[in-house]
N, C-alpha and C positions, 0 to 999 in steps of 0.2 A: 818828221814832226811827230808822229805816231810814238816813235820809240823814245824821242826826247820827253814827252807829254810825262809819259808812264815814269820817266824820275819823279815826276812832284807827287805821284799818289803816297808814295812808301813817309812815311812822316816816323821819325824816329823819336822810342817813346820816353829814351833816358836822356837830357842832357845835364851840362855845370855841375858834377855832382860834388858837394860840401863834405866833411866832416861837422857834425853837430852831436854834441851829447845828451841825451835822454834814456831815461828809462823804457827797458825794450823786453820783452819775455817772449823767447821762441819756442814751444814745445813739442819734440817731436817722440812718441813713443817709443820707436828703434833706440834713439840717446844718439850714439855716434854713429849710427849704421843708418845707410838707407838701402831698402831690399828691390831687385831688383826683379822678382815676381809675387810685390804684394802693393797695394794702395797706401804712398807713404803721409798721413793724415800730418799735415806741420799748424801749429797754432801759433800766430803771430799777435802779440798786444804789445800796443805803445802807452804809455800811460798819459792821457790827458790829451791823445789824439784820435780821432773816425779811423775806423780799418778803413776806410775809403780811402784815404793819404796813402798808405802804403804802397809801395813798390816792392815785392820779391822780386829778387834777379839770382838763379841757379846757376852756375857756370856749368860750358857744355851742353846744356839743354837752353833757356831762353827766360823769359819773363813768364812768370807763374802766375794761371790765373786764378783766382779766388773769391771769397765773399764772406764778410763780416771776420775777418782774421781767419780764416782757413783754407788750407791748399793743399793741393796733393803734386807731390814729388815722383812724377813718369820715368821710372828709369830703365826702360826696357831697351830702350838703345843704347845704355851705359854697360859698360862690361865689369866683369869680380875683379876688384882690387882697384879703379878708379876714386878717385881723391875727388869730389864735388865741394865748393863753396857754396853757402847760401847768402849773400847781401840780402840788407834789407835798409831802406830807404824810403825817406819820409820829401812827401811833394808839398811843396810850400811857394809862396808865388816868388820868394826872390832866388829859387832852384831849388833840386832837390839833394835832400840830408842824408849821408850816409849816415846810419844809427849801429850800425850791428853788422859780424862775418860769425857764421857756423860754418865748420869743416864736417864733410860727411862721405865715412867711407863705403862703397857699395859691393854688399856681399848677397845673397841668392837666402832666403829663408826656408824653401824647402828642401828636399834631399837631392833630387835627379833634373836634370832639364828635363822639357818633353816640347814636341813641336809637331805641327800640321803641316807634314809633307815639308817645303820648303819655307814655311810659314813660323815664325816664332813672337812671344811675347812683343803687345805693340804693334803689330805689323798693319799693315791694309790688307785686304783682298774682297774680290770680284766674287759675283754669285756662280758666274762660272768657274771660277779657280774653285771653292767650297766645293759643287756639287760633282769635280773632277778628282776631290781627294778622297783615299777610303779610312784610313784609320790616324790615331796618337800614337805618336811613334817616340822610345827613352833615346835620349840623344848621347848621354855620355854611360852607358852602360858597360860593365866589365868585358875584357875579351873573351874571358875564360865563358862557355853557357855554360858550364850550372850557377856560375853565379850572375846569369844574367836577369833583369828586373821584366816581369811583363807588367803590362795593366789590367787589375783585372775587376775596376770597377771605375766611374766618373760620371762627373755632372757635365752635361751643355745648357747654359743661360743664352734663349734667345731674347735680345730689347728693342724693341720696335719705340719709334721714337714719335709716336702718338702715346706714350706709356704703356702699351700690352707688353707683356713678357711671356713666354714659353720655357718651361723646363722638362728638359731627356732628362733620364738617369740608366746609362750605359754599361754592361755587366762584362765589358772587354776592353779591347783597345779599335774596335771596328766605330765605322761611322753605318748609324742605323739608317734601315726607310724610311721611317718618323725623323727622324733627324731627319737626311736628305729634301722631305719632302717640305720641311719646317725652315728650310734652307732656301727655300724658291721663294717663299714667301716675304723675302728682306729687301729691304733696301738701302740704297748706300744711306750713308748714315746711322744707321740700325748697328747695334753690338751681339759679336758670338763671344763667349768665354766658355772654356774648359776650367774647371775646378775638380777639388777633391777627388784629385787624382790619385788611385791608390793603385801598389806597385806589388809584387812577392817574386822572389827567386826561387826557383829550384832547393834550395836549403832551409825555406819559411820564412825568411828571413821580408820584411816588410818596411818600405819606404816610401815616400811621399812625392808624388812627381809638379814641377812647379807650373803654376797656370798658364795659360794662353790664353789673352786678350785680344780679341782682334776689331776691326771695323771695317765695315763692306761702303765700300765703294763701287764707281760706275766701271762698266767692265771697256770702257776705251780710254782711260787714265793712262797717261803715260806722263810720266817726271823725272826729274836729273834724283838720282838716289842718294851722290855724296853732301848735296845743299840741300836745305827744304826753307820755302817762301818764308821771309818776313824772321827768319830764327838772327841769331846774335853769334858771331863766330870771335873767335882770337886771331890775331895774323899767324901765330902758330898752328894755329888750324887750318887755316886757310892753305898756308904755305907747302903743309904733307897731302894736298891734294895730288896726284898725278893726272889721272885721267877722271870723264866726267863717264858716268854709264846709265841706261835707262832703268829704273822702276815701271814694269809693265802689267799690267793688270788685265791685260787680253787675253792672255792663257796662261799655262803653267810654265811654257817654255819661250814664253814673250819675252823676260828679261835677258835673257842670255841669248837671244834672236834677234832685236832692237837694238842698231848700231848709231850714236849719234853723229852725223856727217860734218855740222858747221853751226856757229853760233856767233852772237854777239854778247861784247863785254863792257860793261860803265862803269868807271870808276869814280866815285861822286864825293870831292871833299866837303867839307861843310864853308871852307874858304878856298877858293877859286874855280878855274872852269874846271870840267869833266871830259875826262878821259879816255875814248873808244876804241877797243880794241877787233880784229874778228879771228874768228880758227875754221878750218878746214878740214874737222876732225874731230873726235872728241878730248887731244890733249890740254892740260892744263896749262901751258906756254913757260917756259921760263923766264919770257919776257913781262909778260902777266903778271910773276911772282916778284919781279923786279918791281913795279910799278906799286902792288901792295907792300912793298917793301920800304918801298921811297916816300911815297907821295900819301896813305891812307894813314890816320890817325884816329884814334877812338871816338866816336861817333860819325864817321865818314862810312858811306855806303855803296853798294857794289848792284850792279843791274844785271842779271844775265837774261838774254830776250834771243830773238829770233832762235829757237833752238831744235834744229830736223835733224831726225832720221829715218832710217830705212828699214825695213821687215823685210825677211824672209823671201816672200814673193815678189821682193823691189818696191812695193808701194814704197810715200812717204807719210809721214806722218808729223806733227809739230807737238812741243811740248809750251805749258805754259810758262809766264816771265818768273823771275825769281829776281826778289831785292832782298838784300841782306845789312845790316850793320856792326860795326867790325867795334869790338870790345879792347 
């Protein structure tokens, strides 16, 4: 009864959606590009209607959230060369209006990646994961050294979410004692970012390395990597799942330590009963894939609950429920 309860929390936030025609202005500074290591500021006006009506819905990513027509477009988990739709849709009580589709391609604004250890734009981590890494590392740099890029200067913005901020300014690519020490001091919730990242090679030659945004969370997080709660998937997406794997937040070598053993699965139409599957393992079932195949239609939704594994030293451990709505 516990696992059935937990269908009724997830309330799906799109339904009946219309065709309606209205005057609509999307404006996004990129134009057709959205970058994938910068804050993509989108301005949405309807004419003659409250930003409050509006619904942004991003393909691949989820429903946008925002206030008085503005939003930002998070593409850190989107890769160079990904095709994103923006919808946009107006709620009205006899359902809601499709108004608008922007296409937008996602390309990287600065010169070089760069990442924290195994840490990249977007990511979470743990105050203990932070105070176990030591420097910014260029992630696609030349093979040849001399023409390889160091760092040899950057900003760290620490955001404490009582509104204090801290700011390093770092003359390398190392992680300082002021830093480190500025590091104990967060909590989950709280934002690190790296910026103004500045790069030079062996030949003078000077580049720009792209930021890292991260968010600290509790250091006993554990969660399924390829889903995340409450997001809006495609059955295409759904379907190139193989295996589930853990996001771990206990160490540095938690994730690739944390085995998931067994789980359950809900298949929830929006017209008839629902669907319960289990695995004994972390795979994605081909039977599973049947079922989203057959039976799930856009706006039907998917439960995955009971979900353990194992660490290292055999303890177990559980991850939290995950509901999703299928596009």
């Amino acid at each position: 009864m516990v696992f059935i309860s937990k269908l009724f929390l997830f309330i799906l936030l799109i339904s009946g959606f219309q065709i309606f025609a209205q005057k609509i202005t999307i404006n996004n500074p990129g134009g057709k590009l959205i970058y994938l290591d910068d804050d993509n500021e989108i301005k949405i006006r309807i004419a003659g209607y409250d930003s409050s009506k509006v619904i942004a819905l991003c393909s691949k990513l989820q429903i946008l959230n925002g206030e008085h027509g503005n939003y930002q477009i998070h593409a850190e988990k989107l890769s160079i060369g990904d095709v994103v739709s923006l919808q946009i849709y107006l709620e009205k009580k006899e359902g809601n209006y499709l108004l608008g589709e922007r296409i937008f391609t996602v390309v990287r604004k600065n010169d070089l990646e760069t990442g924290l250890g195994i840490f990249r734009n977007g990511d979470m981590i743990s105050i203990k994961q932070l105070s176990d890494l030591s420097e910014v590392s260029v992630l696609d740099n030349p093979i040849k050294k001399e023409l390889s890029f160091k760092i040899v200067s950057q900003t760290c913005l620490l955001e404490f979410q009582n509104g204090e901020s801290a700011l390093f300014l770092l003359t390398s690519n190392k992680i300082s004692t002021d830093l480190n020490e500025g590091f104990q001091k967060l909590k989950p919730g709280d934002k690190v970012t790296f910026y103004n990242i500045a790069l030079l090679n062996g030949e003078g030659i000077s580049k720009t390395g792209s930021r890292i945004h991260l968010t600290v969370t509790n250091a006993n997080r554990n969660e399924i990597r390829e889903i995340k709660n409450k997001s809006l998937k495609t059955k295409d997406e759904l379907l190139k799942i193989e295996t589930f794997s853990i996001q771990s937040f206990e160490s540095l070598s938690a994730s690739e330590e944390n085995q998931i053993i067994r789980y359950s699965i809900a298949f929830v139409p929006k017209k008839g009963e629902a669907e319960f599957m289990q695995s004994n393992g972390n795979l994605f079932s081909p039977c599973m894939k049947e079922r989203i195949e057959t039976i799930l239609k856009p706006g039907d939704k998917i439960l995955i609950d009971e979900i353990y594994f194992t660490r290292k030293d055999g303890s177990q451990g559980k991850c939290p429920a995950i509901a999703i709505a299928v596009l």
